[in-house]
N, C-alpha and C positions, 0 to 999 in steps of 0.2 A: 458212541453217538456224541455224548456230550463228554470232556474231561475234569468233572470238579470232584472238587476234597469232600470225601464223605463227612457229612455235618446228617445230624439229628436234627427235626424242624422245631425244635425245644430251644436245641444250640441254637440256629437262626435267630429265631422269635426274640431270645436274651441279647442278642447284636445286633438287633434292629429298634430297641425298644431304648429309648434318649435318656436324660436328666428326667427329675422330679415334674418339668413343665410337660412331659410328654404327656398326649390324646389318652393315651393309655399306660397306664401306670405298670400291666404286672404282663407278663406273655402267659398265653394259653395256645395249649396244643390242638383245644378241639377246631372243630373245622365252622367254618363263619357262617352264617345263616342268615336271613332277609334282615332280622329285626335288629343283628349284630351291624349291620350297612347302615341302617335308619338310625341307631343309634350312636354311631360311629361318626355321621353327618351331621344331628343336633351335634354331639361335641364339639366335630369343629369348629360348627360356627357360634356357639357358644365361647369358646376359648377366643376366637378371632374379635367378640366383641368385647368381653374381659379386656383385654389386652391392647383395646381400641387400633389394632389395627387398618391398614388405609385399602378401602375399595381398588386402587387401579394405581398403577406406578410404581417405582421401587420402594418394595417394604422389608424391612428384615423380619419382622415378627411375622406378616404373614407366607414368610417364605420360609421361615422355623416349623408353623406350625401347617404346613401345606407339605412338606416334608417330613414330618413324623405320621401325618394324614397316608403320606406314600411309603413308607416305612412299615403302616399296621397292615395296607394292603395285601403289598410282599409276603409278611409275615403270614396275612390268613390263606392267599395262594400256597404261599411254601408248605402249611402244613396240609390243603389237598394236594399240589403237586409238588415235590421238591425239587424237580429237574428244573421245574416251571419257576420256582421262586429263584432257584441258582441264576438264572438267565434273567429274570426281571432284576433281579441283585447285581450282578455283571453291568447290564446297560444301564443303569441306576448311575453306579458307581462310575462308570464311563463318561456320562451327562454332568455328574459332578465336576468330575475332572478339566470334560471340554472346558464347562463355566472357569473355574478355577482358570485355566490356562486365558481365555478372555480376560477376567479380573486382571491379572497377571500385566498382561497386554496390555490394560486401560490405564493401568498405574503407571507401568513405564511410558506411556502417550502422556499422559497428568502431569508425569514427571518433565516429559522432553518438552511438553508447553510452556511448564513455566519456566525450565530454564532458557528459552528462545527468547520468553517474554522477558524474563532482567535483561537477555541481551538484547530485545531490540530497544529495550527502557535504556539501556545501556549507549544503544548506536543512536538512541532521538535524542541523549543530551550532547552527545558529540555532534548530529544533524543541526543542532538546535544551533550549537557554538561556532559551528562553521557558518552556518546561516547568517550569524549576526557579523561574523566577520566580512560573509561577501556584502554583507548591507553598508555596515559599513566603505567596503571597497567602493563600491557603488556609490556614494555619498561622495567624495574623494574624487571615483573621477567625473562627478555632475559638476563637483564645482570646479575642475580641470575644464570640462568642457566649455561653461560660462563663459572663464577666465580668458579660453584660446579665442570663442567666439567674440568676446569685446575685442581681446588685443587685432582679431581679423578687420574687424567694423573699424578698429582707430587706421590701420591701416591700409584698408579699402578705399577711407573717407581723404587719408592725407596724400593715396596717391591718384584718388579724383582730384582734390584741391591741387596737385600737383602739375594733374593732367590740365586741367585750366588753366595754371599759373600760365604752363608752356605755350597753350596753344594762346593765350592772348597776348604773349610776349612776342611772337613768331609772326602772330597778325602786324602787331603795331611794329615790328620790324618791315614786313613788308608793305606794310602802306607807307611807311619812311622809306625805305629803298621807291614804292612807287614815284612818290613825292620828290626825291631825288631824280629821276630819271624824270621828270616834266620837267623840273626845275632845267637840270640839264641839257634838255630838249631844247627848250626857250631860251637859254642862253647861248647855245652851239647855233641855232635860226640865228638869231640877234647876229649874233658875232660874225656868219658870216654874210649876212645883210650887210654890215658895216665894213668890213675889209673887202668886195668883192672887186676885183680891177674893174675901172669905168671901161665905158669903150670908145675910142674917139668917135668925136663928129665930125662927118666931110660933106664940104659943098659944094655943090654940081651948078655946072654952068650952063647956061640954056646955048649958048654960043661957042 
């Protein structure tokens, strides 16, 4: 049915039974009885407050002493059954281990956190340096930009002022060309007012 190593529940009781702090100090083969439970219960919580102990959250002390609490149990099962204590001893030692294996796992997460963290502490002074470099860049080309902006404005401004120069040059050109071209007029009238061949006069005889 079951395959475990033939142990005496004496043997057990002596491998289940801690250091000097343990609930119970010495193993007994006899078999557990009401008042061994109730006594068993003051202890623990006797020792728990000794030891000041914390109500709720991770405690070592009350997981030391909650553990030898499950240790006397085993032991007084094992001495009525010992198939019964072998199997509670087994999944015991199982449940140890998962934990263990957890533990294990948290350490190397604890470990992989903080080395991510020097490197991102790492990557936010290089973030940081490049930042100030683009700020800089960005400074550089605001006053490029200023710079292009005026030189546009001087040269928007000189080829309006230019654009005027021409078109009143072009005006006062053409109102001189018009002004010629009357002058002209009235002179070419004139001229040939005065040069035009007369036409003779003839006189008609009534006779």
């Amino acid at each position: 049915f079951f395959f475990f190593k033939q142990k005496t529940a004496y043997e057990i009781a002596q491998r289940l039974v801690g250091s000097e702090m343990c609930i119970r100090d010495s193993p007994s083969t006899a078999m557990a009885e009401r008042e061994d439970m109730l006594t068993l219960t003051k202890e623990l919580d006797k020792k728990l407050t000794e030891r000041q102990a914390r109500d709720n959250g991770i405690c070592a002390v009350r997981e030391e002493l909650f553990s030898q609490c499950f240790d006397e149990i085993i032991r007084q099962i094992t001495v009525d059954c010992p198939q019964r204590g072998f199997l509670l001893h087994r999944v015991r030692e199982e449940i140890k281990m998962t934990i263990s294996a957890y533990q294990t796992l948290y350490q190397s997460a604890v470990v992989f956190g903080l080395r991510k963290q020097v490197q991102a502490q790492n990557g936010i002074a290089e973030l940081e340096e490049k930042l100030e470099e683009l700020k800089k860049r960005k400074a550089r080309l605001a006053t490029r930009e200023i710079d292009l902006k005026k030189k546009f404005e001087a040269v928007e401004k000189r080829n309006k002022e230019k654009a005027k120069f021409d078109e009143e040059k072009r005006t006062a050109e053409l109102d001189f060309l018009k002004y010629q071209e009357n002058h002209l007029s009235s002179f070419l009238t004139n001229y040939q007012e005065q040069h035009a061949p007369k036409q003779p006069f003839h006189t008609f005889s009534l006779y």
